[in-house]
PyMOL Python script that loads the backbone (N, CA, C, O; Angstrom):
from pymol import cmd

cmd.read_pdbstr("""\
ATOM      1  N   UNK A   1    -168.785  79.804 116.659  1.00  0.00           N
ATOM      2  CA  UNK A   1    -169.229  80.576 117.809  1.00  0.00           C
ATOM      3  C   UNK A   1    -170.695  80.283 118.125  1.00  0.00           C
ATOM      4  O   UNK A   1    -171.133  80.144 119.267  1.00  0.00           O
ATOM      5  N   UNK A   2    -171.549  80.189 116.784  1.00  0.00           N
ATOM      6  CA  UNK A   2    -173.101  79.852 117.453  1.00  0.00           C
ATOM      7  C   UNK A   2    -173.182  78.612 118.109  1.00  0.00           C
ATOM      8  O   UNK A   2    -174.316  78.377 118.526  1.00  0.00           O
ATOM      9  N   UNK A   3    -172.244  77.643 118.360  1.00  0.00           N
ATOM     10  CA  UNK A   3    -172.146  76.030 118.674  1.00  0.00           C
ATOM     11  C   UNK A   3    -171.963  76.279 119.594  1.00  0.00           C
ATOM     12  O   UNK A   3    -172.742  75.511 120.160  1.00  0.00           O
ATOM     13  N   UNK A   4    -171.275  77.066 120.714  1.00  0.00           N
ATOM     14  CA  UNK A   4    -170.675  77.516 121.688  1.00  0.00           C
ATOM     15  C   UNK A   4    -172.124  77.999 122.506  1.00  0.00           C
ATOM     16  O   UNK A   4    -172.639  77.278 123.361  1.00  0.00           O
ATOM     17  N   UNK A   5    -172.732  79.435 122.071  1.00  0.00           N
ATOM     18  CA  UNK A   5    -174.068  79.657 122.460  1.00  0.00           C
ATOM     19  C   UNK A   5    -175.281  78.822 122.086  1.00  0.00           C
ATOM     20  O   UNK A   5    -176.367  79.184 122.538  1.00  0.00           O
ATOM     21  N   UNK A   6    -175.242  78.165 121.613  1.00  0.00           N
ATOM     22  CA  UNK A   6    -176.474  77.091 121.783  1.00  0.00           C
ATOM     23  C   UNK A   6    -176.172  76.122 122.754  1.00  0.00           C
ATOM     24  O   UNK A   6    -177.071  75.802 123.533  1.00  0.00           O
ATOM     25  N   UNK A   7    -174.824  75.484 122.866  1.00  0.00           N
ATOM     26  CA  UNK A   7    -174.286  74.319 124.126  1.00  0.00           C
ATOM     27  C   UNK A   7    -174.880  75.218 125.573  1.00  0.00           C
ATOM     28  O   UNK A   7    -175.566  74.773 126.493  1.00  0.00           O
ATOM     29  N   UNK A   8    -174.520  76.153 125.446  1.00  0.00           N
ATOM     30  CA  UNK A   8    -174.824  77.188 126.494  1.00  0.00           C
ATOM     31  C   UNK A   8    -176.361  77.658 126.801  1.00  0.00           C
ATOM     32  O   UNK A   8    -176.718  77.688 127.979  1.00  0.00           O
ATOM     33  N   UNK A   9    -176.861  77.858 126.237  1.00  0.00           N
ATOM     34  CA  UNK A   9    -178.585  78.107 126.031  1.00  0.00           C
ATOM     35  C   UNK A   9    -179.126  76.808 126.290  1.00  0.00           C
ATOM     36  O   UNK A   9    -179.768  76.702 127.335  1.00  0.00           O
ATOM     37  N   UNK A  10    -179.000  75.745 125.528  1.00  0.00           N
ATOM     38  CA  UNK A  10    -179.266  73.909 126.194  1.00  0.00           C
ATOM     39  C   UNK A  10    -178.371  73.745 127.794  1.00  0.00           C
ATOM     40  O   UNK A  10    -178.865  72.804 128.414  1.00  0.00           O
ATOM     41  N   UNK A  11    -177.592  74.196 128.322  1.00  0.00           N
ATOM     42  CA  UNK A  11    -176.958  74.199 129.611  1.00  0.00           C
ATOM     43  C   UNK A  11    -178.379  74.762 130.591  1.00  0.00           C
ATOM     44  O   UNK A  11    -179.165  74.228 131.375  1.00  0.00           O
ATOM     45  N   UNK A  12    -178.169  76.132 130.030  1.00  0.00           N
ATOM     46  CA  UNK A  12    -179.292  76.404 131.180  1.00  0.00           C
ATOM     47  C   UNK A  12    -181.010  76.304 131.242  1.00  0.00           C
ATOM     48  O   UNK A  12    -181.808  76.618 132.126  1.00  0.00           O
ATOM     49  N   UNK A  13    -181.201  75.668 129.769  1.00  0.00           N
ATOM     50  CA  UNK A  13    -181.954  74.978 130.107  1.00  0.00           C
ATOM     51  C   UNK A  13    -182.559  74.238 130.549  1.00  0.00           C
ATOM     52  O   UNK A  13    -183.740  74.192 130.891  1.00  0.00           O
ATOM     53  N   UNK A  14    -181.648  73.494 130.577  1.00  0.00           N
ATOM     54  CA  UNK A  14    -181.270  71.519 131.310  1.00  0.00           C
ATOM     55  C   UNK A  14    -181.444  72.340 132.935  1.00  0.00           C
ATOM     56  O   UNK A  14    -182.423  72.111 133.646  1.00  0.00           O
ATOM     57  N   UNK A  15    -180.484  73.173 133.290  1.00  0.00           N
ATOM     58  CA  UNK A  15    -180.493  73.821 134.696  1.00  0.00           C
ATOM     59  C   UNK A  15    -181.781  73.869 135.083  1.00  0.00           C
ATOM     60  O   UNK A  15    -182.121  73.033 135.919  1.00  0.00           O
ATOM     61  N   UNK A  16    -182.734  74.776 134.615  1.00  0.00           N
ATOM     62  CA  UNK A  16    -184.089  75.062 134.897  1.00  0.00           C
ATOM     63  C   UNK A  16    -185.138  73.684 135.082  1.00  0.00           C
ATOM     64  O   UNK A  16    -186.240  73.669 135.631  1.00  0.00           O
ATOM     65  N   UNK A  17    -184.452  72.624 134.476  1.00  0.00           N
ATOM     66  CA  UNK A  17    -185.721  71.353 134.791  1.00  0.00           C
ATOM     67  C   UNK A  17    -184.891  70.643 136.387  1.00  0.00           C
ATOM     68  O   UNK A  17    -185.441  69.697 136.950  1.00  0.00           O
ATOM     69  N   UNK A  18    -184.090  71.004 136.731  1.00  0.00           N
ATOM     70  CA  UNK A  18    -183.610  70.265 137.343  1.00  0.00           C
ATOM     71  C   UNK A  18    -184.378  70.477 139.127  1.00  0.00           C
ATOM     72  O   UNK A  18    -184.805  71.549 139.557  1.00  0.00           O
ATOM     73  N   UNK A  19    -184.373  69.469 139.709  1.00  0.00           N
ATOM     74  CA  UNK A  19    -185.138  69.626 140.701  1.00  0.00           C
ATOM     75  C   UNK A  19    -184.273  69.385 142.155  1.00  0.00           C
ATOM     76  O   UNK A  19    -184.044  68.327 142.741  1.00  0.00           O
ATOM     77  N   UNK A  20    -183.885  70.769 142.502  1.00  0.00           N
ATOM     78  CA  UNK A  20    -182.775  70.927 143.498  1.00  0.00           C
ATOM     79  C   UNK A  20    -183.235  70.660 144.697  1.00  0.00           C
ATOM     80  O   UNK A  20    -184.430  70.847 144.921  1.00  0.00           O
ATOM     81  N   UNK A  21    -182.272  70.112 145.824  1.00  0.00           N
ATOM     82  CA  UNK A  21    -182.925  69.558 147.020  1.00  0.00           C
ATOM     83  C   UNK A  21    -182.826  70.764 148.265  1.00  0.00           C
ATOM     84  O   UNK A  21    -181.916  71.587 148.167  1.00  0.00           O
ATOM     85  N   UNK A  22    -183.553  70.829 149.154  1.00  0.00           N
ATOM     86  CA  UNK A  22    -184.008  72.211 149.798  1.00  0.00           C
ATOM     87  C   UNK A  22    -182.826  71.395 151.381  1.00  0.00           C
ATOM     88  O   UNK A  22    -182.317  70.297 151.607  1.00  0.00           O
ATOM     89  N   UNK A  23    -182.883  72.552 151.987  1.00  0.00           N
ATOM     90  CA  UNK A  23    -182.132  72.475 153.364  1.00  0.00           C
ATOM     91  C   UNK A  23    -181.986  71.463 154.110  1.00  0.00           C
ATOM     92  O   UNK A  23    -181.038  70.977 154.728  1.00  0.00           O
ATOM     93  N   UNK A  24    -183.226  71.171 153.946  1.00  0.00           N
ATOM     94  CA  UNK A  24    -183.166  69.944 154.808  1.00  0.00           C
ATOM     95  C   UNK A  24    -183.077  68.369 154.347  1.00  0.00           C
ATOM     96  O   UNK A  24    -183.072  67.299 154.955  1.00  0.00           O
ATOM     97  N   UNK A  25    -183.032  68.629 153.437  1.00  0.00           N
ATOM     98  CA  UNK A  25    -182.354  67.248 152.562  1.00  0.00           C
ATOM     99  C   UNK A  25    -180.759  67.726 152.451  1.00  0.00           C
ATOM    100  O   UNK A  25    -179.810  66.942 152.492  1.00  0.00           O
ATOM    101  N   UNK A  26    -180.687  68.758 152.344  1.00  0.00           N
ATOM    102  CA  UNK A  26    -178.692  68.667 151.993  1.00  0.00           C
ATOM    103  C   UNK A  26    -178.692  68.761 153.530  1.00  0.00           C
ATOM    104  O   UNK A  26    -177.494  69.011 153.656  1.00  0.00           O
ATOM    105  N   UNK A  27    -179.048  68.747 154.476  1.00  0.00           N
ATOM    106  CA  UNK A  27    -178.642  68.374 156.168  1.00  0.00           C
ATOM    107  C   UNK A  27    -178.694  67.379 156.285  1.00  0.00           C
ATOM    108  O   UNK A  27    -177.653  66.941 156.777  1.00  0.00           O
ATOM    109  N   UNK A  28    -179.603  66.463 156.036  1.00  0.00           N
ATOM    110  CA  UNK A  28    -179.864  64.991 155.896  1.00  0.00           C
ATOM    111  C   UNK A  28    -179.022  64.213 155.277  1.00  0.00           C
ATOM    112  O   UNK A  28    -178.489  63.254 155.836  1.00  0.00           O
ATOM    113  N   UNK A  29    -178.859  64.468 154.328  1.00  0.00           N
ATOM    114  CA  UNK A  29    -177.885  64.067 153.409  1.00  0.00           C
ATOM    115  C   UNK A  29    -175.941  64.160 153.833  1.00  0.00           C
ATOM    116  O   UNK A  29    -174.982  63.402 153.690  1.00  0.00           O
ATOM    117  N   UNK A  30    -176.106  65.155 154.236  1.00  0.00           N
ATOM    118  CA  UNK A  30    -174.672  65.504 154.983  1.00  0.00           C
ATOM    119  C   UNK A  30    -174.196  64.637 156.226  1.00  0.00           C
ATOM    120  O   UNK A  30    -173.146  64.138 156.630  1.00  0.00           O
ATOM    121  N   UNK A  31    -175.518  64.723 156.617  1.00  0.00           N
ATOM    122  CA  UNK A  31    -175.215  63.965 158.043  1.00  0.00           C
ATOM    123  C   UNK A  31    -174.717  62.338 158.289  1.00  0.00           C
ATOM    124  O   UNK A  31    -173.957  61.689 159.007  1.00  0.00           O
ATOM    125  N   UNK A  32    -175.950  62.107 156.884  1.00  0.00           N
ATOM    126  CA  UNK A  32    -175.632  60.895 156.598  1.00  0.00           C
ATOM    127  C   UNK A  32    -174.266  60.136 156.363  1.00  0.00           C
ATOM    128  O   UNK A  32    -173.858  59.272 157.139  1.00  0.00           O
ATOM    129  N   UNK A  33    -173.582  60.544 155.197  1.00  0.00           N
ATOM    130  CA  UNK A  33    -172.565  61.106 154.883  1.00  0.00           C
ATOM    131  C   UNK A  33    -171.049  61.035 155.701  1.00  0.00           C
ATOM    132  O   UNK A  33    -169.977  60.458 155.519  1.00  0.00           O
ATOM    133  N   UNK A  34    -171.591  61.915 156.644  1.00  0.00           N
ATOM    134  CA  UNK A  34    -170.483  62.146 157.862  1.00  0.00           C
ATOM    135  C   UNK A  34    -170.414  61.005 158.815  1.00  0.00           C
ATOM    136  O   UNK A  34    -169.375  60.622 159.351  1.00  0.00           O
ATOM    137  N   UNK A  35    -171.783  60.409 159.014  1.00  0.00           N
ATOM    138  CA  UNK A  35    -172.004  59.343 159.907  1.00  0.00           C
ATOM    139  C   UNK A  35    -171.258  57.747 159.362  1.00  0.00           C
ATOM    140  O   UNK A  35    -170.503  56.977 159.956  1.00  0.00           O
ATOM    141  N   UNK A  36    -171.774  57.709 158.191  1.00  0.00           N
ATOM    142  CA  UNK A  36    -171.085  56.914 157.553  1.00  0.00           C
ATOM    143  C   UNK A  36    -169.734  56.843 157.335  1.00  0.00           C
ATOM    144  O   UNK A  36    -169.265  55.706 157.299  1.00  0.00           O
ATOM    145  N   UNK A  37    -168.981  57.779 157.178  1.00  0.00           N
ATOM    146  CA  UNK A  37    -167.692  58.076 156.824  1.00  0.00           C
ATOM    147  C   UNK A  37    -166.733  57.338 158.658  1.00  0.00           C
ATOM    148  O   UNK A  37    -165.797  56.543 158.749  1.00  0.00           O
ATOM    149  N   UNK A  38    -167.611  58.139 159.899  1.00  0.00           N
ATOM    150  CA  UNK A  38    -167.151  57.704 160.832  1.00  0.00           C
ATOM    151  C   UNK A  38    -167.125  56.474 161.533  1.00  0.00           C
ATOM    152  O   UNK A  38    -166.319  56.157 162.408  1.00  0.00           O
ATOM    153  N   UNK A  39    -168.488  55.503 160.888  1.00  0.00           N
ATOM    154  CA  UNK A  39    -168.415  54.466 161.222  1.00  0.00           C
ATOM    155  C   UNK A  39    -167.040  53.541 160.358  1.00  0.00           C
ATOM    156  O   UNK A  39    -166.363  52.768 161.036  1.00  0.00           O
ATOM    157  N   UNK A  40    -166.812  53.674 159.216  1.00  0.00           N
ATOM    158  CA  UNK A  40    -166.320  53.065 157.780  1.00  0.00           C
ATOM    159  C   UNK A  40    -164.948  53.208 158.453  1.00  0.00           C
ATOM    160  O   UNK A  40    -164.254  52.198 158.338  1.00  0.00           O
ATOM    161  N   UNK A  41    -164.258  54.475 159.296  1.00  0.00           N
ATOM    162  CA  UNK A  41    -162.764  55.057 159.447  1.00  0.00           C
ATOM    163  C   UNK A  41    -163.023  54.655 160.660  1.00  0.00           C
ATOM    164  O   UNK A  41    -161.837  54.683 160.989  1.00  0.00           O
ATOM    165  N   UNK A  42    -163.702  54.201 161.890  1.00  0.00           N
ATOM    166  CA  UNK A  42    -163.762  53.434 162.841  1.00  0.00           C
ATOM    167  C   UNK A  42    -163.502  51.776 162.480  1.00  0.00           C
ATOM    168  O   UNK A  42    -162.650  51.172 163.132  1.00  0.00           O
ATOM    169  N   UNK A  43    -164.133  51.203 161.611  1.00  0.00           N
ATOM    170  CA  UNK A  43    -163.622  49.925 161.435  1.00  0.00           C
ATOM    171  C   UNK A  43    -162.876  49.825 160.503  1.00  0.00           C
ATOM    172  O   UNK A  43    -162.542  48.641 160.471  1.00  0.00           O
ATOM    173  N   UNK A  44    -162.297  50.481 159.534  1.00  0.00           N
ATOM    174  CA  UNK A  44    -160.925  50.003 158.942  1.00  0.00           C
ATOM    175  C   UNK A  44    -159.635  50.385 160.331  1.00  0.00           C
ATOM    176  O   UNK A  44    -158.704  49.619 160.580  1.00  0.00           O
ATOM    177  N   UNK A  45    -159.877  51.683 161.059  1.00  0.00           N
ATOM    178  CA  UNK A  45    -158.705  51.759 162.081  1.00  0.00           C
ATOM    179  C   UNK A  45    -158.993  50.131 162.953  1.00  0.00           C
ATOM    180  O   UNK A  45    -158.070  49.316 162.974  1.00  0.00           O
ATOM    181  N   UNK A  46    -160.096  49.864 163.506  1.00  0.00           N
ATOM    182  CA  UNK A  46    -159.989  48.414 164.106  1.00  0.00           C
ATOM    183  C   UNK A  46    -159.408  47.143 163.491  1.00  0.00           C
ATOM    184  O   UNK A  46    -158.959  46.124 164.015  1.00  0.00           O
ATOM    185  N   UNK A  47    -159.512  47.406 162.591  1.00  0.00           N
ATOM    186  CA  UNK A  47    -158.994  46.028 161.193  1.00  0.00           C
ATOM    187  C   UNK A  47    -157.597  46.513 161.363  1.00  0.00           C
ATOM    188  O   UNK A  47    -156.735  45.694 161.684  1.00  0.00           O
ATOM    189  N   UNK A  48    -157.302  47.709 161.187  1.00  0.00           N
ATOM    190  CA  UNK A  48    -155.565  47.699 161.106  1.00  0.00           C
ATOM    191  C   UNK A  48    -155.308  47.136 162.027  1.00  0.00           C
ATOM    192  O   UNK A  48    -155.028  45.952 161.839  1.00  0.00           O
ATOM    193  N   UNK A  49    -155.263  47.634 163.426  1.00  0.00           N
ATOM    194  CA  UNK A  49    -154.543  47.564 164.524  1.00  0.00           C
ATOM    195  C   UNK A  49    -154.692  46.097 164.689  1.00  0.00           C
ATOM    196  O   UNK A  49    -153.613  45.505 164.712  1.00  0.00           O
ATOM    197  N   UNK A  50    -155.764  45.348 164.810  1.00  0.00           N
ATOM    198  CA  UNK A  50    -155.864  44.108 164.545  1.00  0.00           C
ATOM    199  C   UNK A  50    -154.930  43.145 163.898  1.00  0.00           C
ATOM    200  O   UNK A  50    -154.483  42.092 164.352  1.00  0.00           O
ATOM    201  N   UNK A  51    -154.710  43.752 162.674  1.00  0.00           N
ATOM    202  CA  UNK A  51    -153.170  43.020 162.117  1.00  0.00           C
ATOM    203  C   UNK A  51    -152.138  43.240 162.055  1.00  0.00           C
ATOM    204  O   UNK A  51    -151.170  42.600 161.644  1.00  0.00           O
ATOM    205  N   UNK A  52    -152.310  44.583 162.640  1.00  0.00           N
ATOM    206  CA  UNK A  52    -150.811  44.907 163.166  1.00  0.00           C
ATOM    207  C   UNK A  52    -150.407  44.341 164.306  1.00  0.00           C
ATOM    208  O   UNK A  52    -149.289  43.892 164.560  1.00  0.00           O
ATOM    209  N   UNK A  53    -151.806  44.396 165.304  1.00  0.00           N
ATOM    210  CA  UNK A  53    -151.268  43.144 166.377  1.00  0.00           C
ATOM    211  C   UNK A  53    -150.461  41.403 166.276  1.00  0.00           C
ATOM    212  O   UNK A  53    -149.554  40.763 166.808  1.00  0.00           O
ATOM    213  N   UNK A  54    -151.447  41.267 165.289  1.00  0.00           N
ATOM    214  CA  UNK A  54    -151.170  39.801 164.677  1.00  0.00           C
ATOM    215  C   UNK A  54    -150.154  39.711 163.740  1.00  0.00           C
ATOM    216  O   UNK A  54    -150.094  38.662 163.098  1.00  0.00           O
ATOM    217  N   UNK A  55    -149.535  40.376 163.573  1.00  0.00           N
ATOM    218  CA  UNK A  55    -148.026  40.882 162.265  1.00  0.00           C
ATOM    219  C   UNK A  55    -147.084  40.610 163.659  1.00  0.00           C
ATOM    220  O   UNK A  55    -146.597  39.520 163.961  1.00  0.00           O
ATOM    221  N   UNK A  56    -146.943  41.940 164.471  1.00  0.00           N
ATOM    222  CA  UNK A  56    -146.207  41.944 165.540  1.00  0.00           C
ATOM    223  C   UNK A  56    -145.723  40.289 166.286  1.00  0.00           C
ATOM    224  O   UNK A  56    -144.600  39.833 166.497  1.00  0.00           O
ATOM    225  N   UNK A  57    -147.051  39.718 166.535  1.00  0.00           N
ATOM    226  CA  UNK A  57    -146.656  38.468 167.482  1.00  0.00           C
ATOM    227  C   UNK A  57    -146.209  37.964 166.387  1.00  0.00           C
ATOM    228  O   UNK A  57    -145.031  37.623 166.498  1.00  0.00           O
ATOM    229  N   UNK A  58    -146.930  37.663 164.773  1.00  0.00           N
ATOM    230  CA  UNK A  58    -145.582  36.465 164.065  1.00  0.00           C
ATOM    231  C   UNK A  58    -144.252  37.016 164.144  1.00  0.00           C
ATOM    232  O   UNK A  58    -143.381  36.228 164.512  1.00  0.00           O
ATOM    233  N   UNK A  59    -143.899  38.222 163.872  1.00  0.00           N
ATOM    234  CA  UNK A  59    -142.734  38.085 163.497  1.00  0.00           C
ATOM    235  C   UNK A  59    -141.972  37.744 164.782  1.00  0.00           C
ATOM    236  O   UNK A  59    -141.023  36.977 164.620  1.00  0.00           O
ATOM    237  N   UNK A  60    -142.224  38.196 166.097  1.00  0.00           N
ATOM    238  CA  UNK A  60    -141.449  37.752 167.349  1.00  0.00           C
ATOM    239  C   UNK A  60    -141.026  36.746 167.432  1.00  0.00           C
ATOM    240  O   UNK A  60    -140.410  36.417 168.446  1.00  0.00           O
TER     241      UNK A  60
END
""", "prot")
cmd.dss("prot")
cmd.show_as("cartoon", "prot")
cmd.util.cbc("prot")
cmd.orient("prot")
C-alpha cells in the first residue's frame, strides 16, 4: 500500500513542474490542427477520385 501512495505523491509532483499551455496556445494549437486535418482530407478525397476515375476508364 505505501508503493501505491508514494507512485501517487511522485504523480503529483511531476504534475506541479509541468508547464501547462494558456488559451491561447490551446486555440492556436487547435486551429492548427483542424486546418491541417482539412487540407490532408481534401487531398486524399482528390487522390481517390482521381483513381477511381482512372480504375473506371481501365476497366471499360
Amino acid at each position: 500500500m505505501s508503493r501505491i501512495i508514494t507512485f501517487f505523491r511522485d504523480v503529483h509532483l511531476e504534475l506541479k513542474r509541468v508547464t501547462w499551455p494558456n488559451k491561447d496556445q490551446i486555440i492556436s494549437a487547435t486551429a492548427v490542427v483542424i486546418i491541417a486535418t482539412l487540407i490532408i482530407s481534401a487531398y486524399l478525397g482528390l487522390i481517390d477520385n482521381v483513381l477511381a476515375l482512372i480504375l473506371q476508364f481501365v476497366l471499360k
